[in-house]
KEBAZA-580421 format. One line per field, with one value per residue (C-alpha): y, z, x. Coordinates in pm, 1 decimal. Each point is the difference from the previous one (the first is absolute). Layout:
% residues N
y	(Y;...) .
z	(Z;...) .
x	(X;...) .
This chain:
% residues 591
y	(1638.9;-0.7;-362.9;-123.3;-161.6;-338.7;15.3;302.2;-277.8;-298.6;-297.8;-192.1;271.5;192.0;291.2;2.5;65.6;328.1;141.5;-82.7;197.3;301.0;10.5;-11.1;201.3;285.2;-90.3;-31.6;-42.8;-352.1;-338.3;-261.6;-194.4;2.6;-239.3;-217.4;-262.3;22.8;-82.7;-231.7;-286.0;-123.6;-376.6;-2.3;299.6;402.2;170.1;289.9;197.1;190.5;-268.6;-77.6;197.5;340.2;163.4;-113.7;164.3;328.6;-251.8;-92.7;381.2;14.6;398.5;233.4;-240.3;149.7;-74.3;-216.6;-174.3;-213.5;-279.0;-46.9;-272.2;-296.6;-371.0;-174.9;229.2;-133.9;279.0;-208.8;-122.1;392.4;121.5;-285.4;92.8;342.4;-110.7;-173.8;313.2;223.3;-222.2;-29.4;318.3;185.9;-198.9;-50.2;90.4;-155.7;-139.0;-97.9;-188.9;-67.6;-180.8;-142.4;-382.1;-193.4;-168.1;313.5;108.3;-306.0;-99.6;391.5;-106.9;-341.4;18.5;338.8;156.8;-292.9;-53.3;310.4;-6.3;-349.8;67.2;377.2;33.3;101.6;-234.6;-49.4;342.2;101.1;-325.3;-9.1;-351.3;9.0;-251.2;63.0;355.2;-185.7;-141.8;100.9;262.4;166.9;11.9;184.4;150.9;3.9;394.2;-30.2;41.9;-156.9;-140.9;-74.2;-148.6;-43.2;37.0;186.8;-170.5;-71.5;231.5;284.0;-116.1;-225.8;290.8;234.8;84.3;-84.1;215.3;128.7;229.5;-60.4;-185.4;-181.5;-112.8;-185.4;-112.0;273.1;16.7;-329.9;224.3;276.2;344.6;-85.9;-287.8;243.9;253.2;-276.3;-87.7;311.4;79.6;-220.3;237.1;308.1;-41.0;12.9;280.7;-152.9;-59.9;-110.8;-164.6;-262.1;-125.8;-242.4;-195.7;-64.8;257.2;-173.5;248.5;416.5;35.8;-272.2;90.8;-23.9;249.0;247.1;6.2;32.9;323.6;151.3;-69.1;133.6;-223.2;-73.2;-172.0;-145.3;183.8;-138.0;212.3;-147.5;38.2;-17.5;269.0;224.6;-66.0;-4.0;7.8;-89.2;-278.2;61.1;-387.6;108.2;-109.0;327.9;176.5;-301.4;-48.7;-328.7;-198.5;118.0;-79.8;-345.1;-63.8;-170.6;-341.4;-3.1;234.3;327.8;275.4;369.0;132.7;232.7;-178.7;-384.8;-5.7;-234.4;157.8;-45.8;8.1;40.1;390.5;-1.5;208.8;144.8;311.1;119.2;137.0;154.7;105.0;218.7;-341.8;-198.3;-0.9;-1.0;-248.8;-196.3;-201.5;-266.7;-153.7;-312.2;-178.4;-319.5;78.9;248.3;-269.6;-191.6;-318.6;32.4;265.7;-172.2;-342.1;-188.7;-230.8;260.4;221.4;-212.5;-100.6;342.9;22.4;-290.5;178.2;276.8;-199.7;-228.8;36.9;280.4;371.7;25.0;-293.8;211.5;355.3;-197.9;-278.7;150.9;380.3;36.1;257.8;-16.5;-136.4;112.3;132.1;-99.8;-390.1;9.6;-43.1;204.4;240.2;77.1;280.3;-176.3;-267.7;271.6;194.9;-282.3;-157.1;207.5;-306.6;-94.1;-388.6;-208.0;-346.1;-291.0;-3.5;359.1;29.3;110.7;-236.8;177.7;340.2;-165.8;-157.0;-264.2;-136.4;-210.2;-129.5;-15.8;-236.8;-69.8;-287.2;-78.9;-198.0;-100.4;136.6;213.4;230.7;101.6;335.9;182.3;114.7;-130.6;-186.0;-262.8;112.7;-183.2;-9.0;9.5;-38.0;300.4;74.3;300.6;143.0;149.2;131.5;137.7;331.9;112.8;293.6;-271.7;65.6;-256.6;-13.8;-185.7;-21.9;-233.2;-181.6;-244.7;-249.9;-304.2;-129.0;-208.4;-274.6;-28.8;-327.8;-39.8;-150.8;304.1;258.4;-175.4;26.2;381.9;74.5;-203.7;168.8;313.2;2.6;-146.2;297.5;250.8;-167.1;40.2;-133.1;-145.0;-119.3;56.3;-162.0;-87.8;-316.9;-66.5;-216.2;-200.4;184.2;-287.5;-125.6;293.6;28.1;-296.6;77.8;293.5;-218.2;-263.6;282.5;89.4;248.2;-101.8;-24.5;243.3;273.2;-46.2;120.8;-154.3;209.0;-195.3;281.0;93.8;218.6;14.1;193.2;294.0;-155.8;-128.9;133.3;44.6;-275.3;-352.8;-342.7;-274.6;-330.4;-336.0;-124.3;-301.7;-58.9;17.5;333.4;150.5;334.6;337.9;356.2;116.1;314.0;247.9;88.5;283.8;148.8;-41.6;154.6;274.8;46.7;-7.4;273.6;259.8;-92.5;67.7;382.1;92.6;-70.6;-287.6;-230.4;134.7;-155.3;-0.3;224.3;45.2;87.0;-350.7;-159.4;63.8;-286.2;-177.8;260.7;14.6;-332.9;255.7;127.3;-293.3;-53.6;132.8;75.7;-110.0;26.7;-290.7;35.4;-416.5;-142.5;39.1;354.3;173.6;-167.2;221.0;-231.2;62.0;-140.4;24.2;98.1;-272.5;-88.0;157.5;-101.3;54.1;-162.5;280.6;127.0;-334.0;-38.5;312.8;-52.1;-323.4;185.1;246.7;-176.6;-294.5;237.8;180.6;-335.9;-140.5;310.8;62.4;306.1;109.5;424.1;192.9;7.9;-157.5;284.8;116.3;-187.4;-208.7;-371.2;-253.7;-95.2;-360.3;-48.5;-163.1;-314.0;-39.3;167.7;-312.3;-193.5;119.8;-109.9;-74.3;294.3;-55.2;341.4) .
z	(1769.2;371.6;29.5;367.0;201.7;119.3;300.6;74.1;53.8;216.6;-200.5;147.7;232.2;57.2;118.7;-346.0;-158.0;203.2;-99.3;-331.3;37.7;168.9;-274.8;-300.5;167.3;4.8;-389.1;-109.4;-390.8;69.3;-102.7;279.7;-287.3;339.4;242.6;-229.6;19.6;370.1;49.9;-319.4;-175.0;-352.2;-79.6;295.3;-76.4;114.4;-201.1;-152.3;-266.5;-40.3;-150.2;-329.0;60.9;30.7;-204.1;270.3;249.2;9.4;84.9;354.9;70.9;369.9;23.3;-220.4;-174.0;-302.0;19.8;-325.8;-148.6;-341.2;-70.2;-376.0;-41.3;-253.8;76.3;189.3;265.4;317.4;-6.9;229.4;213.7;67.1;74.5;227.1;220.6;-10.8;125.3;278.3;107.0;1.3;253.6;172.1;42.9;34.7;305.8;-111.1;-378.1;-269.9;-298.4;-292.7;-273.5;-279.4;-353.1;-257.4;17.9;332.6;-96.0;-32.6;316.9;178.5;-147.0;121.9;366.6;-35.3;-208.9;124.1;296.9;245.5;-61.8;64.1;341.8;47.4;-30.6;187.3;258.4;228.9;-102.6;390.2;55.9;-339.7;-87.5;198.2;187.5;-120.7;-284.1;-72.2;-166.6;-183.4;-262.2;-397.3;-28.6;336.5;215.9;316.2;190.9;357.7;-13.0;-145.7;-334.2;-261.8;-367.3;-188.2;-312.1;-281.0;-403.1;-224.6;-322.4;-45.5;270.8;240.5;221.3;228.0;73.5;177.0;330.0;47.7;238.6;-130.2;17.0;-259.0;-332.3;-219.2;-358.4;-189.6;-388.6;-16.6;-415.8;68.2;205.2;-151.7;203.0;138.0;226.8;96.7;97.3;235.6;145.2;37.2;266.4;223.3;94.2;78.5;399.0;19.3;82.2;-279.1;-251.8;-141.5;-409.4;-211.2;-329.5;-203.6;-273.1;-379.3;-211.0;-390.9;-179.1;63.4;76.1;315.9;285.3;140.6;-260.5;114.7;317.1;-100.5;-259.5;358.7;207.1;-11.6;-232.4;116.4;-230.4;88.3;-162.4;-2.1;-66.1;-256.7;179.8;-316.2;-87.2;-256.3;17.0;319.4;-123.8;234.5;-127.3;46.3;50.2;-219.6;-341.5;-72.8;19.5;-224.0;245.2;106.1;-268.6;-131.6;334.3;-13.0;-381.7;126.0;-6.9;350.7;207.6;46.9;-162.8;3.3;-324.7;-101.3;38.1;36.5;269.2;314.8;230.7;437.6;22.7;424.2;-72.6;-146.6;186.1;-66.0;-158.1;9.0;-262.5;168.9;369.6;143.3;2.5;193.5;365.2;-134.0;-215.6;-86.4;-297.2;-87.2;-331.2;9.2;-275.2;18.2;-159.0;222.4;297.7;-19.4;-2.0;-290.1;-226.2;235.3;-77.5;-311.1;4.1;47.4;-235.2;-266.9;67.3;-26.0;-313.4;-154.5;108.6;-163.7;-320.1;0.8;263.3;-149.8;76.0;294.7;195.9;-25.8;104.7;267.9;159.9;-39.4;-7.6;195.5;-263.3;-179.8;-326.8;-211.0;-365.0;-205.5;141.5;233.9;-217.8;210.3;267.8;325.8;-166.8;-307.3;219.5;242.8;-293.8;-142.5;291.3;79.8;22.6;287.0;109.6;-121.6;142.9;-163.6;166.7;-104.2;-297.8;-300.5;-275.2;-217.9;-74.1;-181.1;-352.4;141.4;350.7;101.1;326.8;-72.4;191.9;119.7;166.8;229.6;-61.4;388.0;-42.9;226.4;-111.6;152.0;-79.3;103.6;386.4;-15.0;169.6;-239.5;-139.5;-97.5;-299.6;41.7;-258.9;-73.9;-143.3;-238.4;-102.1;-309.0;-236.1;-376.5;-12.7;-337.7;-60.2;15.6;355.8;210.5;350.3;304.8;263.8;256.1;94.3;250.6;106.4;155.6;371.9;-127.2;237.6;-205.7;-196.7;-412.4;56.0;278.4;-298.3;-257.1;144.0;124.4;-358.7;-131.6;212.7;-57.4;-329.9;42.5;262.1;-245.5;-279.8;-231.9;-333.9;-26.1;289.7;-157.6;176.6;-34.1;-185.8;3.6;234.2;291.1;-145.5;-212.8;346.9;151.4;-311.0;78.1;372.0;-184.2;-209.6;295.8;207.4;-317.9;-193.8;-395.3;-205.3;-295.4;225.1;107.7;-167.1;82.8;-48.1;-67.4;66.1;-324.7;-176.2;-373.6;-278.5;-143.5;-291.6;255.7;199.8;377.4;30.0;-247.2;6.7;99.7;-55.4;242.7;-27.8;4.5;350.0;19.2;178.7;-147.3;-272.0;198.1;-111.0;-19.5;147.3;-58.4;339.9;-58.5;-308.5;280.0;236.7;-169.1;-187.0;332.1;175.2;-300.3;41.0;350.1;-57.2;-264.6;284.6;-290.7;281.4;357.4;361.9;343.2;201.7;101.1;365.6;100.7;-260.0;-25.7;212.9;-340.7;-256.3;61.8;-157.4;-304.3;164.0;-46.7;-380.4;-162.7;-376.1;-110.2;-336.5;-87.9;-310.5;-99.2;-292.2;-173.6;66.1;263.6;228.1;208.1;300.2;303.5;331.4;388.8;215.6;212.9;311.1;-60.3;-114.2;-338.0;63.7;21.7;-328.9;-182.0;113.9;-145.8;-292.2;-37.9;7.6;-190.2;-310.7;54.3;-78.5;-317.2;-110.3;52.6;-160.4;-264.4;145.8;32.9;-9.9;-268.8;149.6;-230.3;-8.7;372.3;202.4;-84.0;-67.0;12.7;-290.4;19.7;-341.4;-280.8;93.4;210.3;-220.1;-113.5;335.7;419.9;268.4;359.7;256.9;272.7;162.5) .
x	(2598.3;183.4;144.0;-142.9;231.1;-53.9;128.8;-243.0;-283.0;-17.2;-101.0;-328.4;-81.5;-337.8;223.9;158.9;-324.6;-59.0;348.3;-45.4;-372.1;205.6;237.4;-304.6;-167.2;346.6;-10.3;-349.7;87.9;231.8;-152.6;6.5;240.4;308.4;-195.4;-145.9;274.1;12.2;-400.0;-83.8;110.7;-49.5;75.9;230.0;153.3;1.6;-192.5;157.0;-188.0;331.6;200.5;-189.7;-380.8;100.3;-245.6;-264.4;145.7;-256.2;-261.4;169.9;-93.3;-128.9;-26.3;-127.5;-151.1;-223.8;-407.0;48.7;227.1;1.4;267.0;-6.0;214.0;118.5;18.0;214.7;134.1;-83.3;-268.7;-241.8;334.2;16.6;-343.9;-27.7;275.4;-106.2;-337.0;162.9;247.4;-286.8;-225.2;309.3;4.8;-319.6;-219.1;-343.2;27.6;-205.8;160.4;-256.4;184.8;-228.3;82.3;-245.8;11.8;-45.8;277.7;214.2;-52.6;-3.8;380.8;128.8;-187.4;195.3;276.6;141.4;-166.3;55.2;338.1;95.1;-188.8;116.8;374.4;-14.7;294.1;-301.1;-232.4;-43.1;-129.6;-204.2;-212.5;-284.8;-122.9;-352.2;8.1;-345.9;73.9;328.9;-172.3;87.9;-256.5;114.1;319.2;38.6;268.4;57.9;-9.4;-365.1;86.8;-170.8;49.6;-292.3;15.1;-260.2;-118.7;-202.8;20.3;-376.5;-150.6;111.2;-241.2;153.9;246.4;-303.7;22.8;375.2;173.3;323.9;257.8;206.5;-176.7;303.3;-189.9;242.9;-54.0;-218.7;65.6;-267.7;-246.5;-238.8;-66.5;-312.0;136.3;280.3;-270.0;-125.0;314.7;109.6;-281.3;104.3;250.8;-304.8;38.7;371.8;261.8;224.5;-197.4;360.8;-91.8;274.7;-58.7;207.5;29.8;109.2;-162.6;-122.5;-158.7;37.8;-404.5;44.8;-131.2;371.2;134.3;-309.4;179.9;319.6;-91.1;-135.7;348.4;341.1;101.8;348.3;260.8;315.3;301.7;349.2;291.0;286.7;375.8;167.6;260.7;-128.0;-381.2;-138.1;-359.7;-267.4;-221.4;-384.5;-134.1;-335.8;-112.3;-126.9;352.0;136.5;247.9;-123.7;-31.6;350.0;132.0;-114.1;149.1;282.5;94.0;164.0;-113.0;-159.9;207.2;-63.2;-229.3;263.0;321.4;-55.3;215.0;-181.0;-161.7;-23.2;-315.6;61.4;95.0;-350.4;-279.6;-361.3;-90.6;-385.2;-175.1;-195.3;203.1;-308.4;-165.2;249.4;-166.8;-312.7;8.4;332.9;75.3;265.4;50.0;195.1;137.1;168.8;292.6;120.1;86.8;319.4;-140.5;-139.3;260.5;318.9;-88.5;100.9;-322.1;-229.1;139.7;-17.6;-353.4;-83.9;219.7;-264.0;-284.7;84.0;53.2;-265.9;-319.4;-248.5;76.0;-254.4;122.8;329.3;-165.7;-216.2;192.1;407.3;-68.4;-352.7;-100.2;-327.7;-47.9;-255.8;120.1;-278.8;15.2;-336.4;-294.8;-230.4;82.1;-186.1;-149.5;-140.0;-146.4;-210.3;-109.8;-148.7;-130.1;-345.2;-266.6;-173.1;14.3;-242.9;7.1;-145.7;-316.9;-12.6;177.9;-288.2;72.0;-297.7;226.1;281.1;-20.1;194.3;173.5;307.7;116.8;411.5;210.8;370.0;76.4;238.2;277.3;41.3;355.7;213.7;308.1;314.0;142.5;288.5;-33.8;-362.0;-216.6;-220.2;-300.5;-309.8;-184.5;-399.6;-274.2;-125.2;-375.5;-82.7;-375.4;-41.2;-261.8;63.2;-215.0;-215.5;309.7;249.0;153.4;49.3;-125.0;202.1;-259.7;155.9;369.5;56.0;231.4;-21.0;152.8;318.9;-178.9;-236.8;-9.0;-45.2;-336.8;-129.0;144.1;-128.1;-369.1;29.5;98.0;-320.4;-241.9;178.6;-77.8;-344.4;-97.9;135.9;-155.4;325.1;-29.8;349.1;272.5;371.2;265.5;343.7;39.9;413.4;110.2;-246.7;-273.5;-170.2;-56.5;-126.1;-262.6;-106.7;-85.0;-231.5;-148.9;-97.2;-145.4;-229.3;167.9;-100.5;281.5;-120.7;67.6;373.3;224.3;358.2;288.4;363.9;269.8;253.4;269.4;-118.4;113.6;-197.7;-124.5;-245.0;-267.3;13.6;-244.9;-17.4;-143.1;225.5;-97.0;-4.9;348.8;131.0;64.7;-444.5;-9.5;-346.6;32.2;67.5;99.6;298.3;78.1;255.6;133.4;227.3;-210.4;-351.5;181.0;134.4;-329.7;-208.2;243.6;-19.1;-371.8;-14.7;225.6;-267.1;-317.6;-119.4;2.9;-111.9;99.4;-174.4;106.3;322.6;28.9;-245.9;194.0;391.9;114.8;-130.5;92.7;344.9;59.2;38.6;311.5;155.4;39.7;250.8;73.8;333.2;113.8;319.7;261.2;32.6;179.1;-373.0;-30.1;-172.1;-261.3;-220.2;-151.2;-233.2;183.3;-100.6;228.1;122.2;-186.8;-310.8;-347.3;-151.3;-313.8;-282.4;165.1;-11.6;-400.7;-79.9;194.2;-185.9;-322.9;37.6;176.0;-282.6;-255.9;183.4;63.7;-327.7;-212.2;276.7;-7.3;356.4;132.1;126.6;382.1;244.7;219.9;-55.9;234.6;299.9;-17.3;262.3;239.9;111.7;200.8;-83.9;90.0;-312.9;-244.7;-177.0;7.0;-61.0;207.7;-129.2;-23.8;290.1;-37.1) .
């Protein structure tokens, strides 16, 4: 790329901006990456993508910029940091444009309004001239320019619908891997009265049928290559799992080193090569890994954490987080597929739901532990109580007629008493609930709202050997906690998945019900070599909720357990092997 003079532009200038236009405009295909330093500031500081974010450069495009574009990206990479100052230079520099940044938490978008937008506008050289002097259009959910430009700002997480009618021009939807295809459909049509119609999606893909890995299979699919100097070699180093490049490249205990030679690599003489090239101004793609920025591979601390990572976190926090490729491999327990195959029932509420078809009926519940969790690059999440309706057919399958979970305002007493006349408007002949932990108290809220205590069935969470069944008695204990059931978390869960592939047990349907559903998505099978052999567990990935998968694993093992009714499939999926030293005893569930 042409080095720009400095002294071609006039710091703090108006003027400067117009020159700099005149001179894009002579070279449509150059990022905006020259002026950055000489309009924004970052911690007190130019901010130059070019010393340490080069690979982000293509997204500072200001001409011939393609319709769509798709940022697939790992953690930790100042990806929000850049969007948001390309959010900025782009009202800066088209009057009247509408930006529509959309993420699916509140909370997300709120701390990219906050955290990264306003700064940027805050410390501009022409602050002055761009930020308008109407604070009522300021606020986190808008900002407006002095031009007439607009940024608005807003999520999608539970419903599209608070997106309608937005006018926009350009539509950024980042952690989109967290959003399904219907709320992009939605979004995305905000854009049908504008001239631009201009589309960017981002995130951190997790699993290869994500709706941010649909995108990326329809873009160009570029991948950062970087070229090894060394005398003799001179191979050029695809940055891509699939090539095996990648992973060899990172095998070093250093630095990054070139997959034929192990000599380190400069990652600076790097640049992107589509798959796809016809595809380019259409629709662009950008993989971004963090490994290939030197302040990750340049740094001795960083390195090394990576190093670790690579030891000892699981192999999808390594494809996800460091790489931002998608892990699958035979971990997930159910894919997207499985899950809308199987889910072909209409609702049934319980007012509605008819009790008289089933040979028996179960109301499973999770509650919530009131926790929150902090994950890498995340905001926290919140863990709800979640509901499930279900009713054992004649033929053995197992119907889920309803999910639900509760507002996290609501108290234990308020969830204790929608549960009771859940049950009693559905007419279920058992409630299951989770037992482990605070939920001797929460059983007792059920039984002061009415609920007899013959029809619970409380479910204490374990790891038990094979020589027992997935469900057994456990008596009151010392400690004068009442007798519960023990319940084989990994083995239920593993069981209920293989159950759900093979239709035994059917879901509502999908598209009024995936904001729930995905829960699956976030299990993982993960199989451990220990000094007592191998141990196969069932983990959730960090940071994201469970709870609509525990509820209807609640119900549905409450009502095998309760009829002694439980499937033929001892050899159809694989259960966990503890060792023999825990074949006569159980150990507490800490997952």
């Amino acid at each position: 790329m042409t080095q720009l003079s400095r002294s071609h532009i006039v710091p703090r200038t108006v003027e400067a901006l117009a020159r700099y236009q005149q001179l894009i405009e002579r070279n449509p295909e150059m990022p905006a990456v020259e002026i950055l330093p000489l309009i924004f500031k970052l911690k007190g500081k130019p901010y130059d993508v070019r010393t340490g974010h080069f690979p982000m450069e293509p997204v500072f495009k200001l001409r011939n910029v393609p319709r769509r574009q798709v940022l697939r990206s790992a953690r930790q990479l100042s990806k929000s940091t850049t969007l948001a100052a390309k959010d900025v230079l782009t009202a800066m520099a088209m009057p009247h444009i509408n930006i529509l940044t959309v993420t699916p938490l509140f909370e997300q978008v709120r701390k990219f309004s906050n955290n990264y937008v306003r700064p940027f506008l805050n410390e501009c050289a022409f602050r002055s001239q761009i930020v308008g002097s109407d604070r009522n259009n300021n606020s986190v959910l808008q900002r407006t320019l002095a031009n007439g430009a607009n940024l608005f700002y807003s999520y999608a997480g539970d419903s599209a619908d608070r997106v309608r009618g937005t006018p926009a021009d350009c539509c950024s939807i980042d952690e989109c891997q967290d959003m399904n295809s219907d709320a992009l459909d939605v979004i995305e049509s905000c854009l049908s009265a504008s001239p631009h119609k201009l589309l960017r999606y981002s995130g951190t893909s997790k699993t290869s049928d994500g709706t941010l890995e649909e995108l990326w299979n329809l873009s160009s699919q570029g991948v950062w290559h970087i070229p090894c100097t060394t005398q003799g070699c001179l191979e050029e180093n695809r940055c891509d799992v699939a090539t095996g490049h990648l992973l060899k490249m990172i095998d070093h205990p250093k630095t990054l080193v070139c997959h034929k030679c192990g000599q380190p690599l400069d990652s600076r003489l790097g640049f992107y090569i589509h798959g796809f090239p016809e595809r380019r101004l259409l629709f662009a793609g950008y993989h971004v890994p963090q490994v290939i920025f030197p302040m990750h591979y340049a740094s001795p601390v960083a390195w090394s954490v990576i190093q670790t990572a690579l030891k000892e976190k699981p192999a999808f926090h390594v494809f996800n987080e460091i790489l931002g490729i998608p892990y699958d491999l035979g971990s997930k327990l159910v894919t997207r597929e499985d899950l809308e195959a199987a889910s072909v029932l209409e609702v049934q509420e319980p007012a509605s739901f008819n009790h008289s078809v089933y040979r028996a009926s179960c109301l499973g519940i999770d509650w919530s532990g009131r926790g929150k969790e902090r994950a890498s690059d995340k905001e926290d999440f919140i863990s709800n109580t979640a509901l499930a309706l279900a009713g054992l057919r004649h033929d053995g399958v197992i119907e889920i007629r309803w999910l639900y979970k509760t507002l996290y305002s609501a108290d234990h007493n308020e969830e204790a008493e929608l549960v009771v006349a859940s049950g009693a408007g559905a007419h279920v002949d058992y409630i299951a609930h989770d037992f482990t932990g605070a939920g001797d108290v929460r059983e007792t809220l059920l039984l002061n709202h009415g609920w007899p205590i013959s029809r619970l069935i409380p479910f204490t969470l374990t790891r038990r050997s094979n020589n027992y069944g997935i469900v057994t008695f456990s008596p009151s204990g010392t400690t004068g906690a009442r007798s519960s059931y023990s319940l084989d978390k990994p083995r239920s869960l593993l069981l209920l998945c293989e159950l759900i592939k093979r239709k035994k047990v059917l879901l509502p349907q999908y598209a009024g019900n995936a904001k729930f559903l995905e829960d699956f998505y976030h299990l993982f099978h993960e199989t451990t070599e220990g000094p007592r052999g191998k141990t196969s567990l069932v983990k959730k990935v960090p940071g994201e909720t469970d709870d609509v998968v525990m509820a209807i694993n609640n119900a549905v093992m409450g009502l095998y357990h309760a009829l002694n009714a439980w499937p033929s499939l001892t050899d159809a999926f694989v259960t966990p092997d503890y060792g023999p030293s825990e074949a006569n005893g159980w150990e507490a569930d800490d997952l």
